[in-house]
N, C-alpha and C positions, 0 to 999 in steps of 0.2 A: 136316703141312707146318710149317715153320719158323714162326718170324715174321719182320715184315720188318725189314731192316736201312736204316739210312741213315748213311751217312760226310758228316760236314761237314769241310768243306774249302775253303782259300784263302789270300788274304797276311794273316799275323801281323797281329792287333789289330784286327779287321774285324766281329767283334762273334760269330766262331763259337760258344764259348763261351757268352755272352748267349742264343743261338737254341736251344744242346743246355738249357740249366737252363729256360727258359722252356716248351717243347715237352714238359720229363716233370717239370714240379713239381718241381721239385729246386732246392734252393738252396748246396748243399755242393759246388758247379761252381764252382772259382777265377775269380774274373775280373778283370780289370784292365788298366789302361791301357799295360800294359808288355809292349812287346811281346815273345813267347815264352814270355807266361805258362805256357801249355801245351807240356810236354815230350815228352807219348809221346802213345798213343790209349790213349782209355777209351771202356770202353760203360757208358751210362746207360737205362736202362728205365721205359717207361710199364703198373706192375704195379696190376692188382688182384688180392689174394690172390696164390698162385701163379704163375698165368697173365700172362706177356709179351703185349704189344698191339702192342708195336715199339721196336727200339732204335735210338736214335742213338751216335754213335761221334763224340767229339770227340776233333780232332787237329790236330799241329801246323802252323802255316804252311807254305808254300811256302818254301824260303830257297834253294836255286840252279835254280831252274825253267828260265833257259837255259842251264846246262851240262847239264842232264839231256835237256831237249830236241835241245838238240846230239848226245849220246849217242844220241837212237833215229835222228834222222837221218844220223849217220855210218853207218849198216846200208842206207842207198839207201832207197827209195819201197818202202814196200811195199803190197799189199793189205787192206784191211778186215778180212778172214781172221789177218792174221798178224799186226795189232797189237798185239792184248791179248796176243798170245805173246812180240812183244817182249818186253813191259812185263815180262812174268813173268822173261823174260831179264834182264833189268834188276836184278828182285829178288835174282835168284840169284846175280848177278857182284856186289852192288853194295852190300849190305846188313850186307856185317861190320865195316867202319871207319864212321867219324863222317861221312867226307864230306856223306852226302847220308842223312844218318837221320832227318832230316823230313820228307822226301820219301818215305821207305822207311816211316818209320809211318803216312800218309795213303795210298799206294798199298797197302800188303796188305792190310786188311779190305775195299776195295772189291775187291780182286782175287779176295777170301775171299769175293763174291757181296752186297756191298753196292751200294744202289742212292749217289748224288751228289747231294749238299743243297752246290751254290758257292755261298762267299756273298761282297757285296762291299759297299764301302761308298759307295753313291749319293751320300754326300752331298759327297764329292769327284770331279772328274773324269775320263773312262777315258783309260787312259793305254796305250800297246802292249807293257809290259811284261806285263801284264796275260794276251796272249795267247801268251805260252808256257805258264802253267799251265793257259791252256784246250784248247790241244792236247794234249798229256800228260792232259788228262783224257778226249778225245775216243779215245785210242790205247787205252785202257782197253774202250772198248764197252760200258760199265756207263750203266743209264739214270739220266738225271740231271735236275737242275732248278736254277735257281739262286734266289740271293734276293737282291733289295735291298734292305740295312740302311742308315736312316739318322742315323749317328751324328755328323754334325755339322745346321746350316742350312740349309746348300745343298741346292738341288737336280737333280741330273744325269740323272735320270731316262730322259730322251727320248734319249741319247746311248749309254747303257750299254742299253738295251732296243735300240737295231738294232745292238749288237755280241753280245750274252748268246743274241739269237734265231738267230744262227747255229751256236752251238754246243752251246744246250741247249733241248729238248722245250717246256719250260715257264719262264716268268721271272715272279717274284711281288715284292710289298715287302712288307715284313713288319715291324714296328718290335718287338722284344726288350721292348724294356719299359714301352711302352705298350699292349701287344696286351688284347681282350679272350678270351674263348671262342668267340666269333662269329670273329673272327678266326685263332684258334688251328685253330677246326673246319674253316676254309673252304682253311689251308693242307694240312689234312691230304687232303684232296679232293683239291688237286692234288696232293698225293704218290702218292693211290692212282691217280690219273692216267700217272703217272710210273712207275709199279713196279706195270704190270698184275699181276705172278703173284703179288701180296700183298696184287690190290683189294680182296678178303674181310676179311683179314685189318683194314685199313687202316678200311673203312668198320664194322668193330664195332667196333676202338678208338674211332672217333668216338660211337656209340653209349654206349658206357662214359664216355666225357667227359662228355656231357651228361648221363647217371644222375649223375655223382662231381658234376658241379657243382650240380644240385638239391639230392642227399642233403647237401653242404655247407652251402645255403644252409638245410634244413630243420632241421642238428645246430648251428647259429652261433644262428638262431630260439629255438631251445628252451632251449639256450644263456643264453641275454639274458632271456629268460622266468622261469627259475629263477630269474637274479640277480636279476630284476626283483622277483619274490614274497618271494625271502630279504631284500631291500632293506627292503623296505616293512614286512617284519613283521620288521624285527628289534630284538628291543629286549635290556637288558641288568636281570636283577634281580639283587640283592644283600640279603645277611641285614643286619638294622639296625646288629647286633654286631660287624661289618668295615666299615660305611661310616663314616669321619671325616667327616663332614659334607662336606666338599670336593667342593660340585656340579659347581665348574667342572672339577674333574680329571676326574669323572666324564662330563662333555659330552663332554670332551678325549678320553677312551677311546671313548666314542659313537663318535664320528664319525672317530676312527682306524679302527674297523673297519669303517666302511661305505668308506674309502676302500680298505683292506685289499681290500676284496670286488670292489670295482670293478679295482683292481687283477690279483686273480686271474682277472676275468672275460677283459681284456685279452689275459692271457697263453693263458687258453684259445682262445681267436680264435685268436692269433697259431698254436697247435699244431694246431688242426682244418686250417689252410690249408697245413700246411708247412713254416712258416717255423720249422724247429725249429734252425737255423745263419745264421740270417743273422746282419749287423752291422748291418742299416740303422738310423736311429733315426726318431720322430716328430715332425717341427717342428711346434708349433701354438703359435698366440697364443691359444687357447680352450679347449683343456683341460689348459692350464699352472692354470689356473683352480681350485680347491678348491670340491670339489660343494657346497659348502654357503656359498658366499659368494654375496653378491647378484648381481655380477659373469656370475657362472656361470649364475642365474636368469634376467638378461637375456638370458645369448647362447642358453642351452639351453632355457628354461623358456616357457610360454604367456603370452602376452602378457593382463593383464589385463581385458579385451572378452571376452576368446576364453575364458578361463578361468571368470569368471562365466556367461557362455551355457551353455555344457557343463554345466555346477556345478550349473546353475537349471532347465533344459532337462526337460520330465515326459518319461517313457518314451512316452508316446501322442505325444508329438513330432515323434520320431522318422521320417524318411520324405519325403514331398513338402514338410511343415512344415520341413524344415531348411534345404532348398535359398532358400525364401523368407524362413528367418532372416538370412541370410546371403546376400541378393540374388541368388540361382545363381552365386553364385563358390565354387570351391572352396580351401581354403586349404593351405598351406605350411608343414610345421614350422619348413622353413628360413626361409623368409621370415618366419617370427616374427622370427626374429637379433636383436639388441638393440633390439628393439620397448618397451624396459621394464620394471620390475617387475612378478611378476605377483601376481592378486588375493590370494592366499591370504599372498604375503610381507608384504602388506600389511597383512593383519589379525594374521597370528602373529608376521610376522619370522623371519626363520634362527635368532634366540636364543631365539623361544618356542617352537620348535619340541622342543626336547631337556629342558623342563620334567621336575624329575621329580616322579614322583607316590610318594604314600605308600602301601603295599599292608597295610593292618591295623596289627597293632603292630610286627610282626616284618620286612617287609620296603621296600626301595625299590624304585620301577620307571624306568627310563629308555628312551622308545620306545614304540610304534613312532612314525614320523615323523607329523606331522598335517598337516601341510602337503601340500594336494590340488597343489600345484603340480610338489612332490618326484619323484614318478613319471613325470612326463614330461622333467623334467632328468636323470634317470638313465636314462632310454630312450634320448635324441636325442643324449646324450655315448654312450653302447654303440655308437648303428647311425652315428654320427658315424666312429667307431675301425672298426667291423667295412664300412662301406663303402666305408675311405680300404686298407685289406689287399685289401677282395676287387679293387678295380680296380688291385694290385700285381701287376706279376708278379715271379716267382722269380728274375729276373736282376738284380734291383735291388739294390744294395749301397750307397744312397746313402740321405742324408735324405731323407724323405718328409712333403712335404706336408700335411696334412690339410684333407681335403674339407669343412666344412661338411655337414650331411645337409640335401637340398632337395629330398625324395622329396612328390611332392601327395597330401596327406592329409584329407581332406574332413571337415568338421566330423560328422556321423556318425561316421565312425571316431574321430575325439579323441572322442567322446563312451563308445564303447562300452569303449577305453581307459579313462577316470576311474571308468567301472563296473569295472570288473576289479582298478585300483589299489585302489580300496576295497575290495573284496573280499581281496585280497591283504592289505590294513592292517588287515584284523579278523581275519583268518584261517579266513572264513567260504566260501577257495574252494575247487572240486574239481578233477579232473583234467582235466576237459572245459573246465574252464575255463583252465588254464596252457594247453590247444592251443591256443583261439582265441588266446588270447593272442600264442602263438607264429605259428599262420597271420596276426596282422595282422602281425608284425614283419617276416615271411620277405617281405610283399609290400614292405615298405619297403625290402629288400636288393638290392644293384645283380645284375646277370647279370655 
């Protein structure tokens, strides 16, 4: 059996586009505010490996819906029977000049056995222009559903739901580019609703969504984990015979390439989710920040309390004794946010931390970082960036945000955290140990 299709369709600029890039991970879908951005019909697909799960088919506006309407009704009333024949008549007479080639690329793939994803935009009022394109999609016979996008403020919702329920099966809202997975799964639900002869089909792609979003959050985890252990153990030696004494260039290169790393990690996120064509950028007042300024230790780092407890904390601690350190509250990386300096900047400083040491007669050493505070500012700036992409979706073409991370993380976990940094900072860990590592980070990552 195939897979299923689905043709989105409706008036120019209504956020079609936005609904096909968000529905199959794709961000190499045109979009824009001008309407007719889209010229012909395309199909896009939701692949793993080989295997199609379903395609959508995005296409142009409507632009003369009542002369075309006019056209089936100058043939008289016909029956049920005979109206998708129309239509096909339609195509046949109708399709070789420009007149109506918007029209003619949204009517043949659904004619070709595609099911009808109308979409419109809620957040303005329904107007009776409206329903000549939903007759013209009714003469079709093809199962359909529509959706309300809301691309402006407004709300219209209660007025387009008792007009859309006359003419289609199903009526959803759907928002393009605030959608999560939960959201994405539960439209695909009603599609398989919509296009029984593809339930099968429809309800494994859902299955394959939720695998693709795990295995993301467990490869983003593992991800942050690496950078997290290359971080902490990276240091830089030099033979005595090429070093000019010039500490501070040499700090200067330090900490060039831990930003270097952080940087690459960024770009990895950005590739594991897709986002290998967008233009959006990241607005942030907080990791405009240079990991290694105090600044950045306030917004990202533990707050001095929190850092000494952890620090000091025996492993036998560990357990019902933490909940009573800590009064049964659980704590907040976020709500650390500029709580402070933390203990460890206190005693080293960002400038003692890149101290270098002398290795014999023959070499210098610079690294790794000493500062117990270092590893949880490079964490909380990581799951800060990888939690402000995963709650993107694929239609976004605009600046974004950044979320703060304000995931609840209990003083036990910061603690089992500071054991693993350190481990990480001696070089004394093993492979069981970068997973824990990675399983506490994946629980910190949005769905």
């Amino acid at each position: 059996m195939s897979h299923p299709k689905f043709v989105v369709v409706g008036h120019p600029n209504k956020g079609k586009s936005s609904i096909v890039s968000t529905l199959t991970l794709n961000d190499t879908i045109a979009i824009s505010d001008t309407p007719g951005t889209t010229k012909t019909s395309r199909s896009f697909y939701l692949k793993k490996g080989d295997k199609i799960y379903y395609e959508l088919i995005d296409t142009p506006g409507f632009q003369r819906p009542r002369k075309l309407l006019k056209w089936l009704k100058s043939h008289g009333e016909v029956g049920a029977v005979e109206r998708p024949k129309l239509i096909e008549k339609f195509l046949k007479e109708n399709c070789e000049g420009d007149e109506f080639r918007d029209e003619c690329e949204l009517l043949k793939p659904i004619m070709d056995g595609g099911a009808i994803i109308y979409v419109v935009d809620a957040s303005k009022p329904y107007s009776s222009e409206y329903e000549a394109e939903m007759e013209i999609l009714r003469y079709t016979a093809k199962p359909s559903l529509a959706i309300l996008n809301y691309i402006g403020d407004e709300d219209y919702t209660k007025e387009w739901d008792a007009v859309l329920g006359q003419y289609f099966r199903i009526v959803k809202s759907f928002d393009p580019f605030n959608s999560n997975i939960a959201e994405h799964i539960d439209l695909l639900e009603a599609l398989s609703h919509v296009d029984n002869s593809h339930a099968k089909e429809i309800k494994e792609a859902i299955e394959v969504l939720k695998e693709y979003n795990q295995e993301l959050k467990d490869k983003i985890a593992l991800t942050i984990a690496n950078y997290i252990k290359d971080s902490l153990n990276y240091k830089i030696v030099k033979k005595l015979n090429i070093f000019n004494k010039d500490e501070e260039a040499l700090k200067k290169e330090f900490k060039a390439n831990i930003v270097k790393k952080e940087r690459k990690l960024f770009d990895n996120i950005k590739s594991l989710l897709n986002f290998k064509h967008s233009e959006f950028t990241l607005k942030s007042n907080e990791l405009k920040y240079d990991i290694f300024s105090e600044k950045s230790q306030e917004i990202f780092g533990l707050k001095k309390e929190k850092l000494i407890l952890i620090s000091t904390l025996s492993s036998a601690a560990v357990g019902g004794a933490i909940d009573f350190a800590v009064g049964g509250h659980s704590f907040f990386l976020g709500s650390l946010i500029g709580a402070g300096v933390g203990f460890a900047s206190a005693v080293y400083g960002y400038d003692e931390i890149s101290k270098i040491k002398f290795i014999g007669n023959e070499s210098v050493q610079i690294g790794p970082v000493e500062d117990p505070n270092f590893g949880f500012v490079l964490l909380n700036r990581a799951i800060t960036y990888a939690n402000t992409l995963l709650s993107t979706t694929h239609a976004n073409r605009k600046a974004i945000e950044i979320e703060l991370n304000s995931d609840e993380t209990k003083l036990k976990t910061l603690k089992n955290l500071n054991k693993l940094h350190k481990k990480f900072r001696d070089g004394k860990d093993n492979e069981k140990d970068l997973q824990n590592y990675a399983n506490i980070v994946q629980k910190l990552l949005k769905d």
